[in-house]
C-alpha positions as CSV (number, residue, x, y, z in Angstrom):
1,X,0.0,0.0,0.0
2,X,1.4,3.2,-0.9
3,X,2.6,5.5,2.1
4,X,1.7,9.3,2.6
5,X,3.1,11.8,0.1
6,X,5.4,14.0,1.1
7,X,4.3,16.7,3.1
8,X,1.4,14.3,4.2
9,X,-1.3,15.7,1.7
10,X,-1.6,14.9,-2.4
11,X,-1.7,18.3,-4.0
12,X,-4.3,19.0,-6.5
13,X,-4.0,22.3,-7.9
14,X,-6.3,21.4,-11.1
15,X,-9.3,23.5,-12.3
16,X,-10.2,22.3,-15.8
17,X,-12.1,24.5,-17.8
18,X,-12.5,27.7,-15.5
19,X,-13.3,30.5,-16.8
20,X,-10.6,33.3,-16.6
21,X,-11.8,35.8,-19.8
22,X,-11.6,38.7,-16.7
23,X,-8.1,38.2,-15.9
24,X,-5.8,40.4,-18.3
25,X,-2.7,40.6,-17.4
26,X,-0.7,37.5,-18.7
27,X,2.1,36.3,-18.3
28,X,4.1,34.4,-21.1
29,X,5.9,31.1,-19.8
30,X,8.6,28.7,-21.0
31,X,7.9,24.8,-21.7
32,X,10.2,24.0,-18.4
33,X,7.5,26.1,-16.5
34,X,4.8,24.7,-18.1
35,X,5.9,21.3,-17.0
36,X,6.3,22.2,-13.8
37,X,3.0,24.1,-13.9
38,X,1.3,20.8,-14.5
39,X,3.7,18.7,-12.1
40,X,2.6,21.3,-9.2
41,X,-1.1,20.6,-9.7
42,X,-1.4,17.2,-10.0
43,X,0.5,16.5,-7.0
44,X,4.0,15.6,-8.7
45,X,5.6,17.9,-7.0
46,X,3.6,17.9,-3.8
47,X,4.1,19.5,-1.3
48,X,4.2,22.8,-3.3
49,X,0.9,24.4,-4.4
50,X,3.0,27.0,-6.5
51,X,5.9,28.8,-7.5
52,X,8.6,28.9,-4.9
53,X,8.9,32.4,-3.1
54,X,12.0,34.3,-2.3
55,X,12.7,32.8,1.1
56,X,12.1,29.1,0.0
57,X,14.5,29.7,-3.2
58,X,17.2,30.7,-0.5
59,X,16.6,28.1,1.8
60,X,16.3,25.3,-0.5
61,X,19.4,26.0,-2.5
62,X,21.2,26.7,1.0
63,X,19.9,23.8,3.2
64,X,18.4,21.6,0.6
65,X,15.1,22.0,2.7
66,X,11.9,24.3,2.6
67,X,11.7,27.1,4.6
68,X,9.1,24.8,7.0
69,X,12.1,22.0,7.2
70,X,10.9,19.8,5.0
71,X,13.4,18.0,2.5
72,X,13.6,19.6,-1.0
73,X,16.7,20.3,-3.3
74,X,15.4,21.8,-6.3
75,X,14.2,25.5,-6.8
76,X,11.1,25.4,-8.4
77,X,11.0,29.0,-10.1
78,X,8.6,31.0,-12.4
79,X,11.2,33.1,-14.4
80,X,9.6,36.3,-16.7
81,X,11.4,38.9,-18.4
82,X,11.8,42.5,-16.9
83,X,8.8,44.1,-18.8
84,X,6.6,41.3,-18.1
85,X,7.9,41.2,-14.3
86,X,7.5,45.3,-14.6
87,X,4.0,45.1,-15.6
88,X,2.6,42.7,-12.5
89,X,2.4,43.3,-9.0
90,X,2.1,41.4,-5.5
91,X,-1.6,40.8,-5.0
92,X,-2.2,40.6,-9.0
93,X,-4.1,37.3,-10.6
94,X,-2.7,36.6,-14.1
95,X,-2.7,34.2,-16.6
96,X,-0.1,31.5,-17.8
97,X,0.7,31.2,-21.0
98,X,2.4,29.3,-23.3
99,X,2.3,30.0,-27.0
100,X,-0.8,32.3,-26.8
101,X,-2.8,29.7,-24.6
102,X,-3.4,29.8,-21.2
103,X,-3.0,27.1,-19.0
104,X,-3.2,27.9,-15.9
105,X,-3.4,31.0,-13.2
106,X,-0.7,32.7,-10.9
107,X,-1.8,34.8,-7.6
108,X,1.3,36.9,-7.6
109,X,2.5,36.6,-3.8
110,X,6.2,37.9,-4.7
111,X,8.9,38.7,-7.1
112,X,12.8,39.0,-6.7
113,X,15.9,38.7,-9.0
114,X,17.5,35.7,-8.3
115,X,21.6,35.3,-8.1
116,X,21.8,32.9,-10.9
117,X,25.6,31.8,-10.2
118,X,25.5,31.6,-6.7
119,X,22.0,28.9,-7.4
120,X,24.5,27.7,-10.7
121,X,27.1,26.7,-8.2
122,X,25.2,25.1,-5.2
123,X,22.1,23.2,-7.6
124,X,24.9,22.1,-10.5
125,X,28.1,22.4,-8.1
126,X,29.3,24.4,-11.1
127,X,28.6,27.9,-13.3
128,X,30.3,26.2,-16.2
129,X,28.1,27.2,-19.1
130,X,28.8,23.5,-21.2
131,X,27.0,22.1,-18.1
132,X,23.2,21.9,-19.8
133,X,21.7,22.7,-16.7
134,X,23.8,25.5,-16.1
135,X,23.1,27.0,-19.7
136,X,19.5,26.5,-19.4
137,X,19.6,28.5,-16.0
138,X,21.1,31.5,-17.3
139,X,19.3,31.4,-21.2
140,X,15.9,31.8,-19.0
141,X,14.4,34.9,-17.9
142,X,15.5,36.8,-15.2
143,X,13.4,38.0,-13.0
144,X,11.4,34.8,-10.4
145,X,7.4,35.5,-10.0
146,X,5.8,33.4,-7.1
147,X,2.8,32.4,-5.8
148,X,0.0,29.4,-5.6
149,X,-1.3,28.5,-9.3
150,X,-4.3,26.8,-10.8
151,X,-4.4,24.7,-13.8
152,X,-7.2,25.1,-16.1
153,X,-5.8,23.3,-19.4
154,X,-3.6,20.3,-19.7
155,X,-0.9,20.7,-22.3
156,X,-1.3,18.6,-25.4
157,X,0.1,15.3,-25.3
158,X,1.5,12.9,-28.1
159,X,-0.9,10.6,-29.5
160,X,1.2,8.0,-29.2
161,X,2.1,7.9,-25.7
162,X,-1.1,10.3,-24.6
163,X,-2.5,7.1,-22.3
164,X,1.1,7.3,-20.0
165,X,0.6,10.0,-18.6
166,X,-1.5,9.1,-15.1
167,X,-1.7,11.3,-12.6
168,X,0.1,10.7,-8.9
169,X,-3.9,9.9,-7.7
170,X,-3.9,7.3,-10.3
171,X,-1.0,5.5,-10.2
172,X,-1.5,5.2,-6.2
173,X,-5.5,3.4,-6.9
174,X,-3.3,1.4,-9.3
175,X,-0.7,0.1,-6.9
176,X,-3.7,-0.7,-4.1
177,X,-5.7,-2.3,-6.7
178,X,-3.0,-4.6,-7.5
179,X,-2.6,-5.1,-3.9
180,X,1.0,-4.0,-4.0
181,X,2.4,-2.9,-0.5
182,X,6.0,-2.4,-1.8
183,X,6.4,-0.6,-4.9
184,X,10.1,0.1,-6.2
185,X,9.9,3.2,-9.1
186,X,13.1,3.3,-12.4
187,X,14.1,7.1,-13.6
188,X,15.5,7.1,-16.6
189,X,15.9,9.4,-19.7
190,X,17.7,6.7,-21.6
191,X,16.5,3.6,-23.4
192,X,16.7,1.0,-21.1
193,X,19.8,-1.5,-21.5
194,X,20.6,-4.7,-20.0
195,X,22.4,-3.3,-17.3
196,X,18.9,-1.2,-15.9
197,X,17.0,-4.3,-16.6
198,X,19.2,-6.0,-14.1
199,X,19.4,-3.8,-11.2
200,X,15.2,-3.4,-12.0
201,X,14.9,-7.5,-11.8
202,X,17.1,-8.0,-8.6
203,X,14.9,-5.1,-6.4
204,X,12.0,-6.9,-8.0
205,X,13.0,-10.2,-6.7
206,X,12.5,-8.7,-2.8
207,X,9.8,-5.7,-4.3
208,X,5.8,-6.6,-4.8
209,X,6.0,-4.6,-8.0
210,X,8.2,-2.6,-10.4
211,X,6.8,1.2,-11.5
212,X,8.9,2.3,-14.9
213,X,8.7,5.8,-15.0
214,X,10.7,7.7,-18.1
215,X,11.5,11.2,-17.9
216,X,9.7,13.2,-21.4
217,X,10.3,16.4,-20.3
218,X,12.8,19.2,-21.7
219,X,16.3,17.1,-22.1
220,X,19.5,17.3,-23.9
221,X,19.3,17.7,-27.6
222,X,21.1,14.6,-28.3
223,X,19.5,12.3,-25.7
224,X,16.8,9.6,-27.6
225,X,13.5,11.6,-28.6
226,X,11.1,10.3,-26.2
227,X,8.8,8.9,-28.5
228,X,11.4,7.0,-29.6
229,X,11.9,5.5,-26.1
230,X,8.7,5.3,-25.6
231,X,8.2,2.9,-28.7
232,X,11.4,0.4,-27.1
233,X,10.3,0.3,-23.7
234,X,7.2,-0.8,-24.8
235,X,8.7,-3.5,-26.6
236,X,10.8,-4.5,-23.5
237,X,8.4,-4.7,-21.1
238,X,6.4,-6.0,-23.3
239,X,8.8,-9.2,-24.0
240,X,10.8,-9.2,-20.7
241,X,8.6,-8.7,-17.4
242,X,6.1,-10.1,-15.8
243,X,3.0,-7.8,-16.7
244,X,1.4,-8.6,-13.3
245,X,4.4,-6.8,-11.4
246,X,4.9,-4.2,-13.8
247,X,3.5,-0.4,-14.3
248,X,4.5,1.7,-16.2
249,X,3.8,5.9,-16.8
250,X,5.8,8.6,-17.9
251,X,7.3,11.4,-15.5
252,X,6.3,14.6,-17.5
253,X,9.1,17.0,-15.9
254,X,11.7,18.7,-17.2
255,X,15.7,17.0,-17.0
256,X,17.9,19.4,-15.2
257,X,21.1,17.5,-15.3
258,X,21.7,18.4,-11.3
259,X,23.2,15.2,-10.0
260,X,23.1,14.4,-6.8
261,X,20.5,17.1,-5.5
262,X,18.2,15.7,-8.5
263,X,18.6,12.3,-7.2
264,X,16.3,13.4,-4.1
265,X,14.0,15.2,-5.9
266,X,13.3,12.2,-8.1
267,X,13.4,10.2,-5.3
268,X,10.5,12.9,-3.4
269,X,8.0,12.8,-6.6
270,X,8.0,8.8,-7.0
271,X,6.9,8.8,-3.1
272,X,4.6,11.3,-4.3
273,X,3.3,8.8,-7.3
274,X,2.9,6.2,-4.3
275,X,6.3,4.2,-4.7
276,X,7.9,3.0,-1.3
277,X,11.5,2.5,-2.6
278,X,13.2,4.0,-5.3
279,X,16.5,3.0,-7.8
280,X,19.4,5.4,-7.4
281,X,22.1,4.4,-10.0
282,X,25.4,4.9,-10.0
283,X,25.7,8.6,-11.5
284,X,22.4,9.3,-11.1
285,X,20.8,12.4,-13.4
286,X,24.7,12.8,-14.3
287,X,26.2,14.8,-17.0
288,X,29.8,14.3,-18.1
289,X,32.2,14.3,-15.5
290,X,30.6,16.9,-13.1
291,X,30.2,15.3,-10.2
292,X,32.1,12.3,-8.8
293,X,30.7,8.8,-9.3
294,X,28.7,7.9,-6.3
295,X,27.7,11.2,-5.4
296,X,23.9,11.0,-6.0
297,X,23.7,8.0,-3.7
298,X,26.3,9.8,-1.4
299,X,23.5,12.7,-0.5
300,X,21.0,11.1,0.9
301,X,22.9,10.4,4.2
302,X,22.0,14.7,4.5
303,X,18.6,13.5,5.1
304,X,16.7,10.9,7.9
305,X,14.8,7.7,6.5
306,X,12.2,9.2,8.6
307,X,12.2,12.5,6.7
308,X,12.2,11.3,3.3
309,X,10.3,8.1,3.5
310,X,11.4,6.3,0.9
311,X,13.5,3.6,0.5
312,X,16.4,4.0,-1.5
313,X,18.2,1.2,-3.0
314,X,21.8,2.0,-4.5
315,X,23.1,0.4,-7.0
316,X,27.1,-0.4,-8.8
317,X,27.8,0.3,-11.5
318,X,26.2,-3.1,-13.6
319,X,27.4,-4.9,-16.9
320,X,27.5,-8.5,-18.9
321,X,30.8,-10.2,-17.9
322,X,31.9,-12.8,-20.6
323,X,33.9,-14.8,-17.8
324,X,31.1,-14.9,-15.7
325,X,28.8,-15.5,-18.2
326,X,25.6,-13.3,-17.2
327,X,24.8,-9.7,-15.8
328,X,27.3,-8.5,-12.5
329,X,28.7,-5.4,-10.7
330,X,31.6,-5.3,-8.8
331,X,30.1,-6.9,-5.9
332,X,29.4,-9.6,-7.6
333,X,32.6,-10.1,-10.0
334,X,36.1,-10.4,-9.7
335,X,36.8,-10.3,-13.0
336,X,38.9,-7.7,-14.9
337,X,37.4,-4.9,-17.2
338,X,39.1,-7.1,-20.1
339,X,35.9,-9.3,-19.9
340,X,33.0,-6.6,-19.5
341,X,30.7,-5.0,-22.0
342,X,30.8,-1.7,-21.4
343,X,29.3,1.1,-23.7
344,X,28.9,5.0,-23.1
345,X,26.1,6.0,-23.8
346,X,27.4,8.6,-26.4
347,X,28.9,5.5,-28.2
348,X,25.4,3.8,-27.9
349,X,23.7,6.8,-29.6
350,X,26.6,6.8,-31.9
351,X,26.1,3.1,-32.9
352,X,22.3,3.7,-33.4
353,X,21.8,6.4,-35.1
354,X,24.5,4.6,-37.9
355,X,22.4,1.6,-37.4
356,X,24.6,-0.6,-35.6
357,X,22.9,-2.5,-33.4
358,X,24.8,-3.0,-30.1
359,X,25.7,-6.3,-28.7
360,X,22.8,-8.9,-27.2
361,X,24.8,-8.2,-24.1
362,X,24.4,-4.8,-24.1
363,X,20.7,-4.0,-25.1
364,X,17.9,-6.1,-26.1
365,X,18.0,-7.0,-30.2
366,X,14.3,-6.1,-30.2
367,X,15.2,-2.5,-28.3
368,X,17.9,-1.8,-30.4
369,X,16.0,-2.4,-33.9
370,X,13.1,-0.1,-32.3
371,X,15.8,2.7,-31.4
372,X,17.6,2.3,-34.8
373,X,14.2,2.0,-36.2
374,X,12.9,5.6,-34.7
375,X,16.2,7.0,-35.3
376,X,16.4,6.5,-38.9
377,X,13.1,7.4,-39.6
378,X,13.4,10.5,-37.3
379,X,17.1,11.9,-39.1
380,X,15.0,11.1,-42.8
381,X,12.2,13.4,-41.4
382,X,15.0,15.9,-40.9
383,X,16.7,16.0,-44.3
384,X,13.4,16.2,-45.9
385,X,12.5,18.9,-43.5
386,X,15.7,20.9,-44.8
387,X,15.4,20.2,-48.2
């Protein structure tokens, strides 16, 4: 049975199909804030029931907690421009928008100009402007609004992949109606390899069931298209797990690249979907060589298992070993890296996008036709597109 979310209370900010024709002043949004619009309402992102305010911002970036004490490490900010930030005030009720439709309401309870390296250099642990996070922070507007929201319009959703997206209230009526009291939930951005399938299987072997939950927000521009992943986790799940111990639904938030503080906050929104442990891998929401490899299971010891509630597991860092003939870490091997199959993911990408499918050993045959598949047809649509 799924356990409280955090903060106690599922937040549910949604107002479909209110009326706001009286409210004129609007204010244009990005499709990170969007996102996050929708995450706040449906109880994604619960506790919050809007955009943080000045003192949260400062007390979340310095103590990785809310202002009240309770765990949170990502700043969760409504950036506008200076006119648009000009033209509101505190008390005002506007409109969100995004491409000239609104989606939602904001009752303007502060505003303040944010130090973008000093939140740069405690979120990312660096101001370098390769870091994608980094980039992202300071390409966005500059100026933070706050303030509780409403949601009055989901965004539009991709045909394909339109039925997985559930709500946190759904997914948790889900779990009890499967009669699952242990529920471990998988963040990933990626396809899914052999080595994921593995650490998922061995917390499923102690676990009542296993909640896949892909990231299909805002990510790097050459991370997998999501509805390309979508299409070859599909086709794992489909041929590799037990359907009766499996969900699956996607996480509609944005990727900010932030490591170790991310790792939480993914950790905080599966509790909030109603999952009771959680996966944290080896460089978890990584980038490069930014921070150092156990890091994002290292921060977690900031917090109590009472605070957080959620289980984490930790995982090595996992691979096929052709001496030991199957799927190990280094807890398990004692083999040299001679005899494991290994792959970056940029050589992965690499691999598919010339239509090399990688070895059995490495990803699923059936995963890796779908990816080289989606890939192929995808960089066609793009010549054609420039031609």
């Amino acid at each position: 049975m799924s356990g409280l979310p955090h903060g106690g209370k599922l937040i549910n900010r949604q107002s479909f199909g209110k009326n706001v024709d009286a409210i004129h002043l609007e204010v244009p949004i990005d499709r990170i804030s969007l996102s996050d619009l929708e995450s706040i309402a449906n109880g994604i992102y619960s506790p919050l029931t809007g955009f943080i305010d000045e003192d949260n911002y400062y007390s979340i970036i310095k103590n990785m907690r809310l202002k009240n004490g309770l765990a949170w490490t990502l700043p969760i900010t409504l950036p506008a421009s200076e006119s648009v930030a000009a033209s509101v005030s505190v008390g005002d009720l506007v409109r969100l928008t995004y491409n000239n439709t609104t989606y939602g309401t904001l009752n303007v309870t502060g505003k303040f100009r944010p130090d973008k390296k000093w939140e740069a250099k405690h979120v990312y642990l660096t101001t370098d402007l390769a870091h994608p996070g980094v980039k992202r922070l300071f390409d966005r507007e500059s100026v933070y609004l706050s303030g509780p929201i409403e949601l009055i319009r989901r965004s539009e959703r991709p045909n394909e992949y339109a039925g997985d997206f559930l709500d946190p209230a759904v997914t948790r009526d889900l779990f009890d109606r499967k009669g699952w009291r242990t529920i471990v939930g998988f963040q990933t951005r990626n396809p899914i390899h052999r080595a994921h399938e593995y650490i998922q299987k061995t917390a499923l072997e102690t676990i009542d069931g296993l909640f896949i939950n892909p990231l299909v927000g805002e990510t790097k521009k050459d991370d997998v298209p999501a509805d390309i992943r979508m299409r070859s986790y599909h086709v794992l799940i489909n041929n590799y797990y037990v359907k009766e111990r499996t969900a699956f639904a996607v996480f509609p938030v944005a990727m900010r690249y932030a490591g170790p503080r991310e790792a939480v906050f993914h950790a905080i929104c599966r509790k909030n979907f109603g999952c009771t442990h959680f996966i944290v891998g080896r460089d978890h929401a990584g980038v490069k060589d930014y921070y150092g490899t156990y890091d994002a299971q290292k921060i977690f010891s900031n917090f109590t298992r009472e605070e957080l509630d959620i289980q984490t597991l930790f995982f090595e860092n996992s691979y096929y070993c052709k001496k030991c003939g199957g799927m190990a870490s280094n807890k398990t091997c004692s083999h040299p890296a001679s005899f494991h199959v290994a792959l970056s993911g940029t050589k992965v990408r690499e691999m598919l996008r010339s239509g090399i499918r990688p070895p059995a050993t490495f990803s699923r045959p059936e995963v890796a036709d779908t990816l080289i598949k989606g890939l192929s047809k995808k960089n066609n649509e793009s010549k054609m597109i420039r031609h």
